[in-house]
N, C-alpha and C positions, 0 to 999 in steps of 0.2 A: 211627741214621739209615739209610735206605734210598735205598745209591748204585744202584743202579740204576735208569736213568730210561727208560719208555719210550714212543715214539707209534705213530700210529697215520694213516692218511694213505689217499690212495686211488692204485690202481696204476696203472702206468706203461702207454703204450702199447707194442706190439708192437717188439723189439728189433731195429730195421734195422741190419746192420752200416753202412750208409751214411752215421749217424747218429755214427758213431765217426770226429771230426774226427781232422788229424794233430797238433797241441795238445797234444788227449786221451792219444792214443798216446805220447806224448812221457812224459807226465806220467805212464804206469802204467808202461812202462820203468827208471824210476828201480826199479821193484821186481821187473822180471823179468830174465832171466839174457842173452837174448839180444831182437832186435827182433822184434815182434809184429807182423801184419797185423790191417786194421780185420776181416777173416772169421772170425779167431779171438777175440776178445775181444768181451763181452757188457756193455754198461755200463746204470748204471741210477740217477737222483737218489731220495736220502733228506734225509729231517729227521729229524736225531739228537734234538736235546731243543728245547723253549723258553722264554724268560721268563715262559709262563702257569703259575699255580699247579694244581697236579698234584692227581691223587684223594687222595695221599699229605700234601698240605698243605703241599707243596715248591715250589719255583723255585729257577730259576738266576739268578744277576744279570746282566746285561749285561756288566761285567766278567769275570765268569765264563767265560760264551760266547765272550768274544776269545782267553780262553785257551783253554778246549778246541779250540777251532778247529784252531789250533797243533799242539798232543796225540795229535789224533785221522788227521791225516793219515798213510797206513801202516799202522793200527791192523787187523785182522783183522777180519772178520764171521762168528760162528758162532752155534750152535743152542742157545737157554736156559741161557743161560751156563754153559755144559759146557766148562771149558777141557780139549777133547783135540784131536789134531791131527787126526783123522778129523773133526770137525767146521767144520774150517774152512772155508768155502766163498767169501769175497769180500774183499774187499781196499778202503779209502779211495785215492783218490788223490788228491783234493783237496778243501778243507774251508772254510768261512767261513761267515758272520754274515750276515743279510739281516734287514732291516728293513723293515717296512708300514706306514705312517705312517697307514692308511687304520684300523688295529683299534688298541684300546685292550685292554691287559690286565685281569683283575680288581681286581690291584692298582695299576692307574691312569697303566699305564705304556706306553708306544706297544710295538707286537709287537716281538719280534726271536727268529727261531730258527737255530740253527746247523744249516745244509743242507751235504750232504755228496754227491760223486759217486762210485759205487763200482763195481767192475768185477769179476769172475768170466772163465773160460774157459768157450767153447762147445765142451764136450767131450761125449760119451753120457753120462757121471756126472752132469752139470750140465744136459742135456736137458730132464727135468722139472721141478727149480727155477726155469729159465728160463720153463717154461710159468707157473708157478704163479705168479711173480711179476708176469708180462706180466696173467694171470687173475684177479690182486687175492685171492689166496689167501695166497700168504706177502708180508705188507705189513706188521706191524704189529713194530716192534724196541728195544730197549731199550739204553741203553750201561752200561759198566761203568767207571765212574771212580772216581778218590780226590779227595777235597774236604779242603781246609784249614780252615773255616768253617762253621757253622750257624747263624746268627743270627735270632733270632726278630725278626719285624717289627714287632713292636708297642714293645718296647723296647730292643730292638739287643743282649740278652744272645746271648752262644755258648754255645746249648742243650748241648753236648757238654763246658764248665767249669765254668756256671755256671746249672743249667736254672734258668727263671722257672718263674711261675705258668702264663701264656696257655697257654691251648688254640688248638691249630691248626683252622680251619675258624669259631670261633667271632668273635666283630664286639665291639671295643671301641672304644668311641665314632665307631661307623662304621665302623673300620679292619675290612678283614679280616685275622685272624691267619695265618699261616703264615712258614714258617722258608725264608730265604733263603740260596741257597747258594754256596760263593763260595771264592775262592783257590785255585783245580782244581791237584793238583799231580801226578795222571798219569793217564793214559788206556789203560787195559786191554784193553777189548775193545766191539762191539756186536752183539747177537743177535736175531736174529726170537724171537719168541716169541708166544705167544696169549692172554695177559693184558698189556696193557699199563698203564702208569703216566697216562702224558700221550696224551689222546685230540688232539689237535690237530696230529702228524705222522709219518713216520712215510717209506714208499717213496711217491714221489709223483709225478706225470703230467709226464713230459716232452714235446717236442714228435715225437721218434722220425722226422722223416725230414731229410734234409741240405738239400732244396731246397725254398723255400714253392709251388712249384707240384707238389710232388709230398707232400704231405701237411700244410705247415707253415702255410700260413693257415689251411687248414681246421681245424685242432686250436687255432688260435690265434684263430680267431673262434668256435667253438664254448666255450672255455671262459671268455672273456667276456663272452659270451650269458651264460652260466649263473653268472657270477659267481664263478667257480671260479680258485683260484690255478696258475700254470704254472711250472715249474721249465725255464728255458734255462741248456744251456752256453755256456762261452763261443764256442765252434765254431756254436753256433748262432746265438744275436746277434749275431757276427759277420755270418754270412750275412744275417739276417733284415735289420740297418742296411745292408748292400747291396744286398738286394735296396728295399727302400725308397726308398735313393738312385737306383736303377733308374727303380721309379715317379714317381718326382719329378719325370725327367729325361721318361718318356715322357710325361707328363702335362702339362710344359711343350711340348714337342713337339707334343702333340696343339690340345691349343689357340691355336698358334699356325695350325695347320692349321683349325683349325674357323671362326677367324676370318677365315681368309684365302677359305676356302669360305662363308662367311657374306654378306662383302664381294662376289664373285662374283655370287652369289644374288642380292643388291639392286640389282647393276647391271644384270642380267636382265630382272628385276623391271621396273626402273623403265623398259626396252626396250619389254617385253613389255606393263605395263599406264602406260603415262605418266600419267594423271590420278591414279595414288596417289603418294603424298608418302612421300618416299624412306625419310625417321622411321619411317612406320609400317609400310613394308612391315618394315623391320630389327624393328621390335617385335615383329612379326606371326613372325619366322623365328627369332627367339634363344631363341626356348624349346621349339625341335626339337631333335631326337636330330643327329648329323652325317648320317648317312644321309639321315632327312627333311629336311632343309635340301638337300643332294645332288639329291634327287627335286624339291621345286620349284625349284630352278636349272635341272634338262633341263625339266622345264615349260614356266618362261620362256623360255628357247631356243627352242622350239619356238614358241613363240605370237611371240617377237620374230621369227622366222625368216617366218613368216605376215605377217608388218605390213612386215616392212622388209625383201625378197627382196636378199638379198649379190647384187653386182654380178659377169656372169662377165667373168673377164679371159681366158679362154681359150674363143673361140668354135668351135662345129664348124668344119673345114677345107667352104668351098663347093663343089661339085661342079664339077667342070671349071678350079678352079684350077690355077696352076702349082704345081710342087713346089717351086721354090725363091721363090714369093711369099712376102709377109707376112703374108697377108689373115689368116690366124689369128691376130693380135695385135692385133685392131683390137676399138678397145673402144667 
């Protein structure tokens, strides 16, 4: 059997250290010597493997993937599984199971891939792996695990005690064959490499800036457009459900304003033109911008100010009055 599993996925945006919550730094600390700054550390989301059946005729089970999860946090990232220490280059810091209720697997089962966030130093040595990967050049990685299990799908034999007949890839009575893989009992290592196993993940698009007006809607309506999956931290979600609660709050705000300028406008209105009915002048303004509703309020202002001239309470002083009359108060 072939434990190595690997995907394939598309690259991440440009690496803002701004983008490195304190969470995150919390959470790579557990593996450095002393405290880190978010200027020094370069983080980046991957999908290590998933429940889809691979070119190799493979899957993980759902069970499976709980455990690797587990496993793989800590675990090293190096170059085609060359275990030497000159290859090391990146580090897990945190690891879990995500589910899409939206895809269906081949073998008929809802998605689930184990997504991983992993981190490197932005040193000169790391300078151009950092380009390459921001670049969509080195994206594509495989892990290196130990599996307890190989079970063929078709009739639940463990290919590795007891191989059946089935052919993997091949269809019996509909079923697709392939061997499922299961009871992970350690987690080695995961590598970029340039042939991968599993085309469905791999380094994948983060949203790369910390604040949604400074790059997080727009990479987050962009990739909804296009239908495309986004991998958030939790530093990011967190932000994004605040800023959200934000809009919520300005948005009730604003239309409490808009109604109250709306309301303004009809009593204008109804100054300004009295033979229209109050109904329809409202009808007539509720489906302007606030600004346009704004602009026919000084309208009717103005036209009511023309029909119905304000009374002065303060007349010019008469010429040759006294200074301490009244005669200016007289209405």
């Amino acid at each position: 059997m072939n434990e190595e599993r690997t995907t394939t996925a598309e690259s991440p945006r440009e690496g803002d250290t701004a983008a490195v919550p304190a969470e995150d730094l919390a959470l790579i600390e557990r593996f450095a010597r002393r405290a880190l700054g978010a200027e020094e550390v370069y983080t980046f989301p991957v999908v290590l493997c998933d429940n889809e059946v691979d070119r190799d005729g493979e899957r993980f089970s759902g069970a499976a993937l709980e455990g690797l999860a587990k496993l793989f946090v800590g675990k090293t990232g190096i170059f085609d599984h060359d275990p030497k220490g000159r290859n090391q280059t990146a580090r897990i810091y945190r690891c879990r199971v995500e589910e899409d209720a939206t895809r269906t697997t081949s073998a008929g089962e809802t998605y689930r891939a184990l997504r991983a966030d992993a981190y490197l130093m932005r040193s000169e040595a790391n300078r151009e792996l950092i380009l390459e990967i921001d670049g969509g050049i080195k994206k594509e990685v495989s892990v290196g695990c130990a599996m307890g299990s190989a079970v063929c799908s078709i009739c639940g034999a463990d290919r590795r005690k007891a191989p059946c007949g089935h052919r993997p890839g091949e269809r019996y009575e509909g079923r697709l064959c392939h061997t499922v893989l299961g009871e992970p009992t350690d987690a080695y290592e995961w590598s970029f490499v340039a042939v991968p196993a599993q085309p469905r993940a791999g380094v994948v698009k983060g949203l790369g800036a910390r604040s949604p007006g400074e790059g997080m809607l727009p990479a987050l309506q962009k990739a909804l457009a296009r239908g495309e999956g986004l991998t958030l931290t939790p530093g990011e979600a967190a932000e994004l459900a605040r800023w959200a609660g934000e809009l919520r709050e300005a948005a009730r705000e604003g239309r409490e304003a808009r109604e109250k300028a709306l309301q303004e406008a009809v009593r204008l209105g109804r100054l300004a033109c009295p033979r229209l009915d109050r109904e329809l002048i409202r009808r007539t303004l509720a489906p302007l911008t606030a600004g346009e509703i704004s602009a026919w309020a000084e309208e009717y202002r103005q036209r009511a100010a023309k029909r119905l001239p304000i009374p002065q309470t303060a007349l010019p002083k008469e010429e040759g009055a006294g200074e301490g009359g009244n005669e200016p108060f007289r209405v």
